[in-house]
Legacy VTK file of the C-alpha trace (Angstrom):
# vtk DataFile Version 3.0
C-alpha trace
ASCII
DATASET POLYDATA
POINTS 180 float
102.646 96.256 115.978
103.371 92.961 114.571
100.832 92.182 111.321
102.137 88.868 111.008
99.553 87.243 113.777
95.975 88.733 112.090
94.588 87.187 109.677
91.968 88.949 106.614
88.687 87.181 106.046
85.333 87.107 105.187
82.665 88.417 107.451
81.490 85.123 109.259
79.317 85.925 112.146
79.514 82.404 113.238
83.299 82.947 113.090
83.732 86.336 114.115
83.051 88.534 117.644
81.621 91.317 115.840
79.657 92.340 119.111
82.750 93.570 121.057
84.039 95.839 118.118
83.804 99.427 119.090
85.765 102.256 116.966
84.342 104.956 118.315
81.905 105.323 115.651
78.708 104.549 116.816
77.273 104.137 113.055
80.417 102.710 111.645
80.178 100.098 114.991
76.287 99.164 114.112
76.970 98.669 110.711
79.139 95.804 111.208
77.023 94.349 114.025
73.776 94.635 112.171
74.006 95.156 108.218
77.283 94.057 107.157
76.257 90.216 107.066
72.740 91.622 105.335
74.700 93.397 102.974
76.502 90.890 101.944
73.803 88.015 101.746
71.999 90.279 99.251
74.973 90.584 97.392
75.005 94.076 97.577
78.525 94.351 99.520
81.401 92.702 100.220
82.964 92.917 104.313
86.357 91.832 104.609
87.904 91.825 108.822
91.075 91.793 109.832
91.117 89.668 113.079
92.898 87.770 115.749
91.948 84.717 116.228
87.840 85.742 116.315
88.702 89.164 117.503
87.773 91.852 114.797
90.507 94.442 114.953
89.015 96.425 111.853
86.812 95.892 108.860
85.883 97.507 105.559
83.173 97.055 103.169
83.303 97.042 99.361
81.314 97.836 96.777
80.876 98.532 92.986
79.727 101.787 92.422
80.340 105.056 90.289
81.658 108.544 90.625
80.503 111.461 89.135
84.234 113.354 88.191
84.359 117.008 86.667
85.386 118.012 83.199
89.162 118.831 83.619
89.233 115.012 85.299
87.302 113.304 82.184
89.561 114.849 80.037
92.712 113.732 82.005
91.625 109.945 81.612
89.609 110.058 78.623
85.922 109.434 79.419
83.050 110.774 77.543
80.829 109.984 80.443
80.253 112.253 83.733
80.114 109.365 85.862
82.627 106.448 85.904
83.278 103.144 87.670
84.549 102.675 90.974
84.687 101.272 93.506
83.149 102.403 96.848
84.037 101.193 100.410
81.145 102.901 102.134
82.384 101.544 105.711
85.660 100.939 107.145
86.772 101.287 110.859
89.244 100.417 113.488
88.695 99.094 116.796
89.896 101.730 119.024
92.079 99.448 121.155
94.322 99.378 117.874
93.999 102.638 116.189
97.047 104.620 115.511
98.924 100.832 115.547
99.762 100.771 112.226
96.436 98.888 111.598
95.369 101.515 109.309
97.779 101.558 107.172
97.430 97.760 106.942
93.332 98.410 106.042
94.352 100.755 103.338
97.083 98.624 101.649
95.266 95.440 101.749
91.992 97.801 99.907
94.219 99.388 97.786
96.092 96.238 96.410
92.729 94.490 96.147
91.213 97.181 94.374
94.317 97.725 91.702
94.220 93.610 91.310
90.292 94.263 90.143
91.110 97.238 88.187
93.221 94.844 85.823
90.204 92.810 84.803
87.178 95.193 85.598
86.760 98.838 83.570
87.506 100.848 87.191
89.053 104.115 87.432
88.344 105.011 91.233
88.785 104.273 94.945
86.543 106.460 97.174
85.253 106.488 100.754
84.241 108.954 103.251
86.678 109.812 105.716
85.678 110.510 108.894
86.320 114.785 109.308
89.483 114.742 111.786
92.073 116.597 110.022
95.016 114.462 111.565
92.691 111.725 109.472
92.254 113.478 106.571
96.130 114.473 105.972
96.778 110.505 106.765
94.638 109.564 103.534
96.470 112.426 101.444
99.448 110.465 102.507
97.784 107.512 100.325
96.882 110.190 97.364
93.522 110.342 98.337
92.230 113.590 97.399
88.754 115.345 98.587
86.177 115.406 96.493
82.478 116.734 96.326
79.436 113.959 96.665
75.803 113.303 96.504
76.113 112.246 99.962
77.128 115.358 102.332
76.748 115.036 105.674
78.303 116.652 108.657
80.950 114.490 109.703
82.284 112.722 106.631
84.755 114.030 103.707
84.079 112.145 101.108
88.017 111.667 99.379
89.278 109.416 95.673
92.235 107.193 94.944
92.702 106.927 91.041
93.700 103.876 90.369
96.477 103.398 87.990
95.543 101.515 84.145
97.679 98.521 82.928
99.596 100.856 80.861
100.860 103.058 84.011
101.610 99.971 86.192
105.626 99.028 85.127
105.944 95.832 83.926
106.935 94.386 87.381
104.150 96.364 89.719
102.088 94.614 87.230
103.485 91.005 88.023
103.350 91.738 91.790
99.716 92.161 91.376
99.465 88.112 90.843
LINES 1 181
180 0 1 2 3 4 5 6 7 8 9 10 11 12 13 14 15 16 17 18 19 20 21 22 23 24 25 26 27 28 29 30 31 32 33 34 35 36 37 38 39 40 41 42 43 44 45 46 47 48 49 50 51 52 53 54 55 56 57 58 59 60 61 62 63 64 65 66 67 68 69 70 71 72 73 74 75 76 77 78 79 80 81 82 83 84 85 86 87 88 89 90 91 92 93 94 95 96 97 98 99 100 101 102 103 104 105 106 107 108 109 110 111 112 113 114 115 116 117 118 119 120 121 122 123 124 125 126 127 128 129 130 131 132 133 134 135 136 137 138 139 140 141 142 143 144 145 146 147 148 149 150 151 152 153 154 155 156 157 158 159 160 161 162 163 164 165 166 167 168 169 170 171 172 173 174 175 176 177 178 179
């Protein structure tokens, strides 16, 4: 599918058809009909849509947040603390009349980018969201190097999965540059 003719914004529900999203998700579909914009007002999260024209072909949310990481892992990046910074995208989805377009992927790299660009200025260690629990899903965010990982939050059909986010220092000199 060709990226080239959608467009990322900010959720605009005077801009955007919100109403006629459907992923399949029944919470993941209310969320963005009803709470996103709320959300967001309150300045409590941050909805980004990938659309066409003011078609929503998939959304995510952001959030600052923290994650509570084991010993071996604190020890690995240095942290006295049990709980670090990160940053949470408690909601993302794809309309179902583009999943398994490529659309994905797109989602992922444009959080991913965005969230490596904030690590530069921000004290952030993690990515983490909660994957929807469809293996074929799953092994497509290990192909990302997300990794499961245990949360407060457990319910029955979410796995809740981590990106670590690479520091200035691991970033080469010109992964660093592409970043601005």
């Amino acid at each position: 599918m060709n990226m080239n003719s959608f467009v990322w914004e900010v959720l605009d529900r005077d801009k955007h058809d919100v109403q006629g999203f459907s992923s399949g998700y029944e919470e993941f579909d209310e969320y963005l009909r009803r709470d996103a914009v709320l959300d967001q007002a309150g300045g409590l999260s941050q909805t980004r849509v990938l659309c066409k024209g003011r078609v929503v072909v998939a959304y995510y949310s952001s959030k600052c947040s923290k994650l509570e990481i084991n010993e071996t892992e604190r020890m690995k990046i240095g942290s006295k603390d049990q709980s670090v910074p990160a940053v949470e995208i408690p909601m993302l989805a794809v309309d179902h009349r583009f999943q398994r377009n490529r659309v994905g992927t797109e989602v992922l790299t444009e959080i991913i980018l965005r969230t490596v660009y904030l690590s530069q200025f921000l004290g952030c260690r993690y990515l983490f969201l909660r994957a929807v629990k469809a293996d074929w899903l799953i092994q497509w965010y290990r192909k990302f190097e997300f990794v499961p990982i245990q949360f407060e939050v457990v319910d029955e059909y979410t796995q809740p999965m981590s990106f670590k986010l690479p520091t200035v220092r691991e970033l080469s000199q010109e992964e660093f540059e592409d970043l601005f």
